[in-house]
N, C-alpha and C positions, 0 to 999 in steps of 0.2 A: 413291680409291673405297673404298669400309667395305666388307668382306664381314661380313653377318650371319647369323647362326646361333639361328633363334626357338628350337630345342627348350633347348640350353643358356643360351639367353638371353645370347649372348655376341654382340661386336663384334669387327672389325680392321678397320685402314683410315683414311683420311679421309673425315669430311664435315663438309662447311663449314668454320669454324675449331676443331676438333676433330678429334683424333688421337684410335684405339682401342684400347688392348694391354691384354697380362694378364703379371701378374707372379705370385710366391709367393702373393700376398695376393689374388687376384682382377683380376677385369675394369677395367679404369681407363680415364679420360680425361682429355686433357691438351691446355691451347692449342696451339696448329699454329703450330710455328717455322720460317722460311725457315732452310733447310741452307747453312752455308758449304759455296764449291765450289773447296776448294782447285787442282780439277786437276790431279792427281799424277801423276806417270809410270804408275800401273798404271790408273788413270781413264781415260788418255788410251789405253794400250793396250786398256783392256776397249771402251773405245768404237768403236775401229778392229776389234777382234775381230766385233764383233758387226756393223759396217757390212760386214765382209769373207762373213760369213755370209750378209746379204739381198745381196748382189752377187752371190757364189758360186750360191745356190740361185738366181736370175734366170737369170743368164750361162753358169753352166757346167754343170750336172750339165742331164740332160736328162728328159726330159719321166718316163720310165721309173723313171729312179733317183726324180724326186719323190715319182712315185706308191708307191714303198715306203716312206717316210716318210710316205705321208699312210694306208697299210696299216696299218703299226705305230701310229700315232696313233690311229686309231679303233679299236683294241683294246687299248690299254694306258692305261692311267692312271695318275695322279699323285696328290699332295696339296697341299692349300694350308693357311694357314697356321691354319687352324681345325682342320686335321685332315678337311677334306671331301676326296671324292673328285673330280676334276675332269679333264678329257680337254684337254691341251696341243693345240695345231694341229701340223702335221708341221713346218712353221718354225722354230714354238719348240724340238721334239726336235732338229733339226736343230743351231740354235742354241746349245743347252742341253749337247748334247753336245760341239761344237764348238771353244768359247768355252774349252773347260776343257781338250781336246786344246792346241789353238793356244796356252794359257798355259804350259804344261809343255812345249812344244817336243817334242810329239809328231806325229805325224802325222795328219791330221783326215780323218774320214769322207766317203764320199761317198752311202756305201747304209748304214742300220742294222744292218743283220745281224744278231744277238741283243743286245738293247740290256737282258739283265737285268742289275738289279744285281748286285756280287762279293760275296762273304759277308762280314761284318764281322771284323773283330778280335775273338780270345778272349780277348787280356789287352794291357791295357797301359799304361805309367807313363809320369810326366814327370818327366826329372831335369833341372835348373838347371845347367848348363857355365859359362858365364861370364851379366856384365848383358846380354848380346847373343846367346847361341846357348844351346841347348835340343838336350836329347835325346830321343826316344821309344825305349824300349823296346817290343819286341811280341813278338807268337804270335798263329797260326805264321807259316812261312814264305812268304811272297808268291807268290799265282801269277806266271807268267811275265810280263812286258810290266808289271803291276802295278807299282801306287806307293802311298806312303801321301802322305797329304792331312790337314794339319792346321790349324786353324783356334785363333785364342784373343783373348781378350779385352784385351790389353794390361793397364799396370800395374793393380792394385786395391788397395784398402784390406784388410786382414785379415779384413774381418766381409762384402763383398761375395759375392755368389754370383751372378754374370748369367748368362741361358740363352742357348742359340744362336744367337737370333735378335741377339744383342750382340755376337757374335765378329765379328770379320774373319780374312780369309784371311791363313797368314803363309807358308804355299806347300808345293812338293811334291817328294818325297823321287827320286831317280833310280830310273828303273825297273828292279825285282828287287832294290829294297835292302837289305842285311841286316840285323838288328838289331843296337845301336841305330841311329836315323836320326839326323842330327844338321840345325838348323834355324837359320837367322839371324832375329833378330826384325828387324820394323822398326820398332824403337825401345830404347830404353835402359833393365832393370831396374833400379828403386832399393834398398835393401838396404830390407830388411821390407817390399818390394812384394808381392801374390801375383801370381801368373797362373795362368789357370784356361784347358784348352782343350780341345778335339772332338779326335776325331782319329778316321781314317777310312781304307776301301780304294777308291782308283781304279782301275777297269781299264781296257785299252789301249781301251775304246770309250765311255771321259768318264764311264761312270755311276759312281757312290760310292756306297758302301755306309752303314747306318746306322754311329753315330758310339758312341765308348766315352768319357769323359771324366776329366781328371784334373786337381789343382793344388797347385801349391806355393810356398811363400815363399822369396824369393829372400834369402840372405844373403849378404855382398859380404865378402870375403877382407878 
């Protein structure tokens, strides 16, 4: 479905055989290609993730704990990828926070409780360890139960710059960790590849903070 936005005159989304994004250059459109579905080991978990969520909020939490999810949700908003403001269903909070507990082998919500986000990162780089692990340095130090969340684009060309919406997750640091963080990609740097990635604070209740960004070219020993 295209989210449109008359005042900037902009699109997202699909319609029809057309795809809607904005890059450096502007608003673009592009034919609409069926996605390979490799089905990876973290697909297959995010999909169980999120089936364990519509179970969970069914089956378990009761009628009481819903309704504080559905408190929180009609007072709090979100954005979508225009930058509009938009009201999640308590589901999706549910869900949304969840999905990102249950990935990091934390323990998942059953009521929101203060579901603001943790304040960002004031500084922080990427060093190159090996073609396979990555460092973040940061500031400051992590609230408690906190983690950092980094996200990056896999290998690039030198002249490439993709924004967020091009990363993938490459995962999350053990809670309270000091700096540096150290990260396995999953995949292999080539020498004069770059990688470019977010990096971010999670707290112990799934929300993430706005993201700092950084990259560098990997040169191989």
């Amino acid at each position: 479905m295209a989210i449109i936005n008359p005042t900037l005159g902009e699109m997202r989304g699909k319609l029809g055989g057309l795809v809607f994004s904005r890059n450096k250059g502007g608003t673009y459109a592009r034919s609409m290609a069926v996605p390979t579905n490799p089905n990876s080991a973290r697909q297959q978990a995010t999909r169980n993730w999120m089936a364990w969520c519509a179970t969970t909020w069914e089956s378990v939490l009761t009628e009481a704990q819903r309704e504080q999810w559905r408190e929180w949700a009609e007072t709090h908003s979100s954005l979508n990828s225009l930058g509009q403001t938009i009201f999640l269903t308590a589901l999706d909070w549910y869900a949304k926070a969840n999905t990102r507990l249950l990935d990091c082998a934390a323990t998942p919500l059953v009521v929101p409780g203060d579901l603001t986000a943790p304040d960002p990162l004031l500084t922080m780089s990427l060093g190159i360890t090996t073609a396979t692990v990555v460092a973040v340095t940061f500031t400051p130090v992590l609230v408690a139960s906190h983690r950092v969340v980094l996200w990056g684009s896999g290998p690039l060309g030198p002249g490439r710059n993709p924004n967020f919406r091009q990363m993938r997750l490459i995962g999350y640091s053990a809670a309270d960790a000091a700096s540096p963080a150290s990260f396995t990609l999953p995949y292999t740097l080539q020498d004069g590849s770059k990688l470019k990635v977010y990096c971010g604070v999670m707290s112990d209740r799934g929300r993430v903070s706005t993201f700092l960004t950084d990259d560098e070219i990997y040169t191989a020993p």
